[in-house]
N, C-alpha and C positions, 0 to 999 in steps of 0.2 A: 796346627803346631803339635808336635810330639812331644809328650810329658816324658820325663828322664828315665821310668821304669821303660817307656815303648820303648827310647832308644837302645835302650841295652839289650830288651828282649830281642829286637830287630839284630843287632851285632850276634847275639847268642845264636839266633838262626842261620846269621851267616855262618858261623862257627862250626854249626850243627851240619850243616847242609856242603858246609867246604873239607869237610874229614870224608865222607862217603869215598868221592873218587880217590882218595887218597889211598882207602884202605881197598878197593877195589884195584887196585892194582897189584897187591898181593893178593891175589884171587887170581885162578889160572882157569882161565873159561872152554869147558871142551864142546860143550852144545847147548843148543836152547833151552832141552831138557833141565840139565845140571845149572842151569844160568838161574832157571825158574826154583829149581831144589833152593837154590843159596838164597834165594829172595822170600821161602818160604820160610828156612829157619829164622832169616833173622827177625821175619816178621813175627816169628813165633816167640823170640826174645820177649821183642817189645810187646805181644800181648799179655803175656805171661806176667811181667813189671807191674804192667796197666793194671792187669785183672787184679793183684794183690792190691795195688792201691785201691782201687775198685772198694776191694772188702772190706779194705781199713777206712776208708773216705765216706763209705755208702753212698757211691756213685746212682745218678737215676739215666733211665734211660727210655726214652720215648721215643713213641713209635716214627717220626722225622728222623732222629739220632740211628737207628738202626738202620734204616730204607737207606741213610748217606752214605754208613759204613757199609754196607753193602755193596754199596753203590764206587765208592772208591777201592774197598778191595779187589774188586772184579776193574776196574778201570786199571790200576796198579798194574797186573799180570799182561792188562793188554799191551799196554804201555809197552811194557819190558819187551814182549815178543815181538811185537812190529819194529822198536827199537835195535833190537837182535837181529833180526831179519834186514832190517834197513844195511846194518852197519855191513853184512855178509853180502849183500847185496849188489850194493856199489859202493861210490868213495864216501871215506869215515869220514874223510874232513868235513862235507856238508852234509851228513848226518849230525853229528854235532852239531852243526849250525843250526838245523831245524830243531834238533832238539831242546838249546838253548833259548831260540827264539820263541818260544811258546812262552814266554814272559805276556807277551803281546795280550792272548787272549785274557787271563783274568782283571787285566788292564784296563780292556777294553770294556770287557764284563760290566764292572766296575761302572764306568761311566752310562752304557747302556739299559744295564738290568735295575744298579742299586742308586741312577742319576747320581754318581760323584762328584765334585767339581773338577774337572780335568783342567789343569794349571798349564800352561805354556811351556816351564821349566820340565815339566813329566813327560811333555809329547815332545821338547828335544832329547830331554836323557835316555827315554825310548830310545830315540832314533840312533843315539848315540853307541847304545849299547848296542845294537842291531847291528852297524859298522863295527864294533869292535869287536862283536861276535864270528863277525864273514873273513876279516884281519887274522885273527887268533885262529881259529877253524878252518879256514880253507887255504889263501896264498904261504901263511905263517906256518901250518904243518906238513911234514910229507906223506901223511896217509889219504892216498887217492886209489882210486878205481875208476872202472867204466859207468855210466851210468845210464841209466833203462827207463822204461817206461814203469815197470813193476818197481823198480827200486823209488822211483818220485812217489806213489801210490803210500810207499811202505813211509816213506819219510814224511808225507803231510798227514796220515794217521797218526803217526809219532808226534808230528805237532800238535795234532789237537788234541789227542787224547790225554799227552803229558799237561797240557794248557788245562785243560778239563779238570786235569783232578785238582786243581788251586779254587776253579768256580765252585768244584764241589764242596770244600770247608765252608768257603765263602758263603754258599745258600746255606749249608747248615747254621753256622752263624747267626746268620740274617734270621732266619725259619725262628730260631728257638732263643731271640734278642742276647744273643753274646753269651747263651750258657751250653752245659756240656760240651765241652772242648775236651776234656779229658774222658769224656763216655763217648766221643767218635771216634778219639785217638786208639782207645781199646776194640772197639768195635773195627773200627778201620782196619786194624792187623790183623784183629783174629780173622777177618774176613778171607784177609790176603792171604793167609798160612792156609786155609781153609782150601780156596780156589788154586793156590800154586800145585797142593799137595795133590788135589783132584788131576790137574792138568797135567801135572808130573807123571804121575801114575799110565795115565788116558796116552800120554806120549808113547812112553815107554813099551804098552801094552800096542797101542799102534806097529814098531817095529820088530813084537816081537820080544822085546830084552827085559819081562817083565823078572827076570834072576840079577840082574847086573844091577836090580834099585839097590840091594841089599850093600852091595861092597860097594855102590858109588854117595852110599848116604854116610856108611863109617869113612870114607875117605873126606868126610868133610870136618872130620875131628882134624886134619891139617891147618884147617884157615878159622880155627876156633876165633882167635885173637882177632883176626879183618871181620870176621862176621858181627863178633861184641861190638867193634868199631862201626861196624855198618849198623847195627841194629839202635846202637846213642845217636849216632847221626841220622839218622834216617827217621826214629820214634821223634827223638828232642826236636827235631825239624821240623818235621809236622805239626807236633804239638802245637807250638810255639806260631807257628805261620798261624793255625787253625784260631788261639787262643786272640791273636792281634786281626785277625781278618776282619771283625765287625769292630775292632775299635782303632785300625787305620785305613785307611782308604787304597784299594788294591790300583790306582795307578800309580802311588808310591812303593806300596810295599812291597811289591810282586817281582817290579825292578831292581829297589836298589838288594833288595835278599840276593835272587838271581844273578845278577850285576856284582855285584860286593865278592858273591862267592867266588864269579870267575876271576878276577882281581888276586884276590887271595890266594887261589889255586896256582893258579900264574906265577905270580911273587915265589913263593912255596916251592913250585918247581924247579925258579931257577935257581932258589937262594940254598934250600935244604938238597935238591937230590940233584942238584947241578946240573939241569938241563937246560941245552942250549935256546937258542931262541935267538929264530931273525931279523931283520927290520921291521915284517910285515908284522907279526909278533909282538915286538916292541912296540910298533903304532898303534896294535889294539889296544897294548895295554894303557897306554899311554889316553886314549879317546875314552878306555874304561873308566877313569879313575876320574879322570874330567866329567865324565856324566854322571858320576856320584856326587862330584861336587856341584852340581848343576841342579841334582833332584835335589838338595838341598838344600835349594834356596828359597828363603818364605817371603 
């Protein structure tokens, strides 16, 4: 049973975690490169936040806490590129979907690694969400392609690895009994700014365009605003997942976060920027919100 601070922290991550795409879409993506640049500043945001708190808090930080931040900034980057890649790949609609469905693994983690009790209600609202993910994602949008053998590859990386980085908080967690959560969170990003910036670079220098970093890093004083917005939702999301991970059980929490957000998002769409949305659409949303009310049955 969840105590009334979890629930709101759980809402606040939905929150946290349902602004991202939002503000990604003011964001005009020209290449993998530039995709990893954006992913780098704003990780740089959120470490920078961190690090002050850090000073002011006198954050500790052990050597578990470091190996994980490490461990998830370097996961982060991959994520995004196989994710980038997928979407260029073949069709976005079940890109998406795999992307989404990587709820699954810290779920399942969950039951496996840390023996959770896996409730009946959690391995339907799973399922539920999973249908309502394939509804929303593939028949209900019309971004399609052809798809390959290379693009399946890119999209089940994409699942695991986004899946990955949830087990990752979660052992941290577990490792160091429910403390530093805010010395991963800081660790986590610098990490990521760290590895983006390298790879950014490494890219760039790959084709050659190592003069075009310059004018394509001040072209990103355009998307100051979506990047602040990515960097609160993206830091406070983490945080927050990272902070509840050992003190909720990830085949709820992993879900209804995941789950809540697409709902939201959904909603959001049609109601603020007035986009359309089909039957298949509607049914997702429609099985989403029923398996929120389903994970929350005790």
């Amino acid at each position: 049973m969840n105590t009334a601070l979890e629930t709101v922290l759980i809402l606040l991550a939905i929150f946290f975690f349902g602004i991202q795409p939002i503000a990604m879409k003011k964001i005009k993506e020209i290449s993998l490169r530039v995709n990893i640049l954006q992913t780098g500043l704003f990780s740089l945001v959120v470490a920078v936040c961190f690090w002050i708190w850090a000073a002011c808090a006198k954050f500790t930080f052990s050597g578990v806490t470091i190996a994980y931040g490490a461990l998830f900034g370097a996961g982060l980057i991959a994520t995004i590129a196989c994710y980038y890649y997928a979407m260029h790949t073949g069709p976005l609609s079940y890109t998406s979907f795999f992307y989404s469905a990587s709820m699954v693994i810290p779920a399942l983690a969950g039951v496996l690694i840390w023996k959770q009790q896996f409730r009946w209600t959690a391995g339907l609202g799973i399922a539920m969400f999973l249908i309502a993910f394939f509804f929303i994602s593939v028949p209900g949008s019309k971004n399609n392609g052809k798809a390959n053998r290379k693009w399946l590859l890119l999209c089940l990386a994409t699942w695991f690895l986004n899946g990955s980085l949830s087990v990752i908080v979660t052992a941290q967690q577990m490792a160091t009994g429910g403390k530093e959560a805010s010395s991963l969170t800081t660790l986590a990003f610098s990490f990521a700014f760290l590895f983006a910036i390298i790879t950014y670079y490494i890219l760039a220098a790959a084709k050659g365009e190592l003069k075009q970093t310059g004018p394509e890093i001040r072209s990103m004083k355009a998307y100051t605003g979506p990047l602040l917005v990515l960097a609160l939702g993206n830091g406070g999301g983490n945080f927050t997942i990272t902070y509840l991970s050992s003190r909720v059980d990830s085949t709820y929490l992993f879900p209804v976060v995941l789950g809540g957000m697409m709902v939201a998002v959904t909603i959001y769409s049609i109601l603020a920027l007035k986009e359309k949305i089909n039957k298949y659409g509607l049914t997702g949303l429609i099985i989403g919100i029923a398996a929120l009310l389903i994970l929350n049955i005790h």
